[in-house]
Legacy VTK file of the C-alpha trace (Angstrom):
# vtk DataFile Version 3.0
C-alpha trace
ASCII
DATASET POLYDATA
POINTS 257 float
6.374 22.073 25.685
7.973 23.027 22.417
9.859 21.113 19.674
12.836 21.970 17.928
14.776 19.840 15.020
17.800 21.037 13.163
18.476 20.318 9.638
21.715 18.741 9.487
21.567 17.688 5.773
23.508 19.250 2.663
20.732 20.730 0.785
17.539 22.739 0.910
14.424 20.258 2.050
10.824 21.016 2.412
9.270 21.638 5.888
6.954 18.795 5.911
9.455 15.874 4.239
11.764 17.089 7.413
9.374 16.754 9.690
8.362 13.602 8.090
11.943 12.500 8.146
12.387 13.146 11.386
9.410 11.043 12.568
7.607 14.588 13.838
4.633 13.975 12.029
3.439 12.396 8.490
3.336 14.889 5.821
-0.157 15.558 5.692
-0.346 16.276 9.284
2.658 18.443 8.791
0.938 20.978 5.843
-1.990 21.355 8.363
0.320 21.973 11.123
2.501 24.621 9.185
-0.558 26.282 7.588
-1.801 27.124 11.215
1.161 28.839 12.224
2.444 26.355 14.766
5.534 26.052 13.180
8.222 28.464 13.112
11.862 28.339 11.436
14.432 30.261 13.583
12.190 31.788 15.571
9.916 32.699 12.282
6.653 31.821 11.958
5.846 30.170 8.945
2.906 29.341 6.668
4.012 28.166 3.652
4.340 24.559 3.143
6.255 24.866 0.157
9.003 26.734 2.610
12.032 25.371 2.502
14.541 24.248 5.680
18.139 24.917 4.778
21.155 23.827 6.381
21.612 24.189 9.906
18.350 25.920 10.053
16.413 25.148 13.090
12.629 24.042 13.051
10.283 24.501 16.078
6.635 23.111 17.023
5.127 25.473 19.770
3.293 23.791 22.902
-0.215 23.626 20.730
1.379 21.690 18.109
3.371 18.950 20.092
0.437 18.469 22.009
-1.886 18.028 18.678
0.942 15.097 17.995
1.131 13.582 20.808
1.992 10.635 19.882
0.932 7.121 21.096
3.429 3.999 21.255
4.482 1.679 18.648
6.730 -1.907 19.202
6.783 -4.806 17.299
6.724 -8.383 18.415
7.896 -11.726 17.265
4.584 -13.357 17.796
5.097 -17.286 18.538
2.305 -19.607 17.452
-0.171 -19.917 20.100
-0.498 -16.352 20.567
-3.468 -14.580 19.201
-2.876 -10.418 17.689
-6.416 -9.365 18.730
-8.747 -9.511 21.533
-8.924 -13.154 22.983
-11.205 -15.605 23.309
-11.919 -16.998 26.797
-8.071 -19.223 27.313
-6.439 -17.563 24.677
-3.487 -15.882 25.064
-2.925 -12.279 23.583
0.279 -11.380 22.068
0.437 -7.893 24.253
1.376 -10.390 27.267
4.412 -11.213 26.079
5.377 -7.097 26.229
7.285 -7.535 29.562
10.989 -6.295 31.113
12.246 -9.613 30.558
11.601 -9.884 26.705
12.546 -6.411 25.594
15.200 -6.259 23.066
16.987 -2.769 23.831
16.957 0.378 25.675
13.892 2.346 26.788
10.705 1.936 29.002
8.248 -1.032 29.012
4.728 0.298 28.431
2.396 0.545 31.442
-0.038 -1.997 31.402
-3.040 0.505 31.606
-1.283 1.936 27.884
-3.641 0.339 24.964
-1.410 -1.043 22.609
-4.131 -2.913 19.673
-2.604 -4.770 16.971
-1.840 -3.085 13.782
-3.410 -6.115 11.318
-3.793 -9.620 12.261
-1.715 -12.653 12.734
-3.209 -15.555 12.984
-2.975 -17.755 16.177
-0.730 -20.793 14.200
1.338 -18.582 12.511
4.335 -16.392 13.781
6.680 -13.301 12.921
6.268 -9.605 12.655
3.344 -8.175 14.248
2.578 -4.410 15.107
0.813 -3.034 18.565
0.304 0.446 18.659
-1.599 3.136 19.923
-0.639 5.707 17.326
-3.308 6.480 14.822
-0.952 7.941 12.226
0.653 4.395 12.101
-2.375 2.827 12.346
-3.818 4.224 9.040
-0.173 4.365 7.238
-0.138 0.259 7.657
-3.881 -0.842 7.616
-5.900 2.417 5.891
-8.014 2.209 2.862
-4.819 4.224 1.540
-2.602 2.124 2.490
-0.264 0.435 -0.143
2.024 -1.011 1.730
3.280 -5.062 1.001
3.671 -7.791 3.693
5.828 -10.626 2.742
5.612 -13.850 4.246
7.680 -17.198 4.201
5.788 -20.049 4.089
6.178 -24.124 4.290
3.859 -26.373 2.674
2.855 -29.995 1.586
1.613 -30.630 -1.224
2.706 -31.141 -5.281
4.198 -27.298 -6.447
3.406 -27.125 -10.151
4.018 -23.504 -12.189
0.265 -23.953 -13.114
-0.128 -23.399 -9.117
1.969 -20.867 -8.803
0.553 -18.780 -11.876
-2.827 -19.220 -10.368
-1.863 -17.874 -6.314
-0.333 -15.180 -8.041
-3.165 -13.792 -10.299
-6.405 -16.155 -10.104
-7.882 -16.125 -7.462
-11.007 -14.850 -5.467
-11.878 -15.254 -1.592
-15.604 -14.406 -0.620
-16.626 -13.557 -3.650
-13.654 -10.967 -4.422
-10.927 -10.765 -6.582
-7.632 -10.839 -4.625
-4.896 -8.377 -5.973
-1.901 -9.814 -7.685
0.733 -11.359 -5.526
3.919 -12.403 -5.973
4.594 -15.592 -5.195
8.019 -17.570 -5.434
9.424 -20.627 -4.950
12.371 -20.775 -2.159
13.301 -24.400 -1.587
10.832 -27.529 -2.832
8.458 -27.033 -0.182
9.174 -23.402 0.805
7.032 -20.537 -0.887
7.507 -16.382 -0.416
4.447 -14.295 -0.505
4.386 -10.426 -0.764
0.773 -9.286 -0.722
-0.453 -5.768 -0.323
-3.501 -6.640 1.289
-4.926 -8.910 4.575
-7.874 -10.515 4.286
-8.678 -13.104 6.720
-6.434 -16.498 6.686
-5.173 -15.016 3.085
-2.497 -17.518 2.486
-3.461 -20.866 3.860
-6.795 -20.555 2.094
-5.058 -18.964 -1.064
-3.078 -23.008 -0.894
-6.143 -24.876 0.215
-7.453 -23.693 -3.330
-4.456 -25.039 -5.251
-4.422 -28.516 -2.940
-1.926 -27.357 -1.094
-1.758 -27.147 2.751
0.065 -24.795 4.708
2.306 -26.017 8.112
4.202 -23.431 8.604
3.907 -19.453 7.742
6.457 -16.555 9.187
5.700 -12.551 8.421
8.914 -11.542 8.285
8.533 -7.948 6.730
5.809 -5.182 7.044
6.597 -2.549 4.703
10.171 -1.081 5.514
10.136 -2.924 8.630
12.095 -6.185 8.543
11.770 -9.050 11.666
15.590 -9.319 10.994
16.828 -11.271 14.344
14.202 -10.338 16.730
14.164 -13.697 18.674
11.140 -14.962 18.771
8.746 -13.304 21.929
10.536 -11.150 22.200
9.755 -6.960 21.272
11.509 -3.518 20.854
10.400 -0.082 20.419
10.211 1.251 16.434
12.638 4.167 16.305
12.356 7.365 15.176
13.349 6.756 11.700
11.393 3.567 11.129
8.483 5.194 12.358
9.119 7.948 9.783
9.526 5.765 6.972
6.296 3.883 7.984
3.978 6.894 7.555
5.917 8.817 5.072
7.972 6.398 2.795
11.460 7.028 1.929
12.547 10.802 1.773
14.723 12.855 -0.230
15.946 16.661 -0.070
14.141 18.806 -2.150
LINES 1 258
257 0 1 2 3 4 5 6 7 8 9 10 11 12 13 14 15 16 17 18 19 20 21 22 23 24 25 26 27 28 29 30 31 32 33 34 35 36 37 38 39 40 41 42 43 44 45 46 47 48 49 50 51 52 53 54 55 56 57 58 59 60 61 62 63 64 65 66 67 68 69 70 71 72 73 74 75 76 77 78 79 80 81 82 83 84 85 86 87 88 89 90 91 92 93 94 95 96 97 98 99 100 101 102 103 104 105 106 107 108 109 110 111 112 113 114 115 116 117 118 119 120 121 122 123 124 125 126 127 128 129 130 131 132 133 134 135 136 137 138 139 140 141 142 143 144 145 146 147 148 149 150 151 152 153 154 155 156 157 158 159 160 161 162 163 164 165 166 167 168 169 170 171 172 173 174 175 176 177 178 179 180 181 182 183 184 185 186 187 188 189 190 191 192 193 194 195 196 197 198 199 200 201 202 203 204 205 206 207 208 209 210 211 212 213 214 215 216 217 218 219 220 221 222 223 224 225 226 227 228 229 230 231 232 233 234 235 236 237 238 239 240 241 242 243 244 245 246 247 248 249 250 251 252 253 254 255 256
């Protein structure tokens, strides 16, 4: 089955930042797409990725293509402590149980329990927030690839005396298993509440990052994974990622041109 998008927008765009836009494909998969002639625009075949879509102008995938992109599923949780992201251990409880009827937050089918939905990064079982399952690879690699540059920020409670000395040091002096961590940013909230944004996940990042400073974490939320905020997503419960949000996961913000 074929699939057709049309440009509603005011200018001229490329073909692959629509069809990035539109949450068709990422880019890259859209130049490969477009260069073997699965893509047509108004019934033109078309080869050039540099081609581009003008207003009102409709875009079409033939049969080959949309079944090239078939594409997997992608929710996001608010994972409650107690829950682990990954593959349990024997009386652990995985966060994929709590994707049920009963905790969906909006419209659209709950995912068939034989559908493998793996956790895109890790969560640890004592802390909460925003966690990704999916079974899309393009998502996948846009949030946890070698590529991928995108920032997780994290609100986090701790004990413990918070000097500037500590602060200067989580944010640039540090090294976990014998590696330098990347510069974080690190502020100060409230007198016991810290915000992270780190664009990496090593194991247990954070509450080893404090043990090294003497200070302990009891309480740590993800509340944003890139675009993606947590927002109010009560927590245990899930929705489906749009269209748009999947888009702007795996292609980044998009303008015409």
């Amino acid at each position: 089955m074929s699939l057709s998008r049309t440009y509603q927008g005011d200018e001229p765009v490329r073909l692959n930042k629509f069809m990035g836009q539109s949450g068709i494909c990422s880019r890259r998969e859209a130049d490969a797409l477009i260069a073997e002639g699965l893509v047509s625009v108004d019934g033109e075949v078309v080869t050039d990725a540099g081609r581009k879509l003008q207003p009102g102008q409709t875009l079409t995938l033939n049969a080959r293509a949309t079944a090239a992109l078939a594409e997997g599923v992608t929710l996001m949780i608010h994972k409650p402590m107690g829950y682990v992201s990954g593959q349990p251990e024997p009386n652990k409880l995985p966060a994929v149980r709590l994707v049920t009827d009963n905790n969906r937050v909006g419209e659209g089918p709950t995912p068939a329990d034989e559908v493998s939905l793996p956790p895109i990064g890790r969560l640890d079982e004592d802390s909460r927030g925003l966690l990704l399952l999916s079974s899309d690879g393009v998502v996948a690699k846009a949030v946890i690839g070698p590529e991928s540059d995108l920032d997780k920020e994290y609100l986090v409670r701790v004990t413990g005396d918070i000097t500037e000395k500590k602060l200067k040091i989580l944010r640039h002096g540090l090294m976990l298993d014998g590696r330098q961590l990347r510069p974080a940013y690190v502020s100060r909230m409230e007198s016991h509440r810290l915000k992270f944004v780190l664009r990496e996940g090593r194991n247990r990042q954070i509450r080893r990052m404090c043990e090294m400073v003497d200070l302990e974490v009891v309480d740590l939320i993800r509340v944003r994974i890139g675009p993606l905020k947590l927002d109010n997503l009560p927590e245990g419960k899930w929705r489906m990622l749009t269209a748009e949000e999947r888009a702007a996961l795996v292609g980044g913000p998009i303008s015409p041109g």
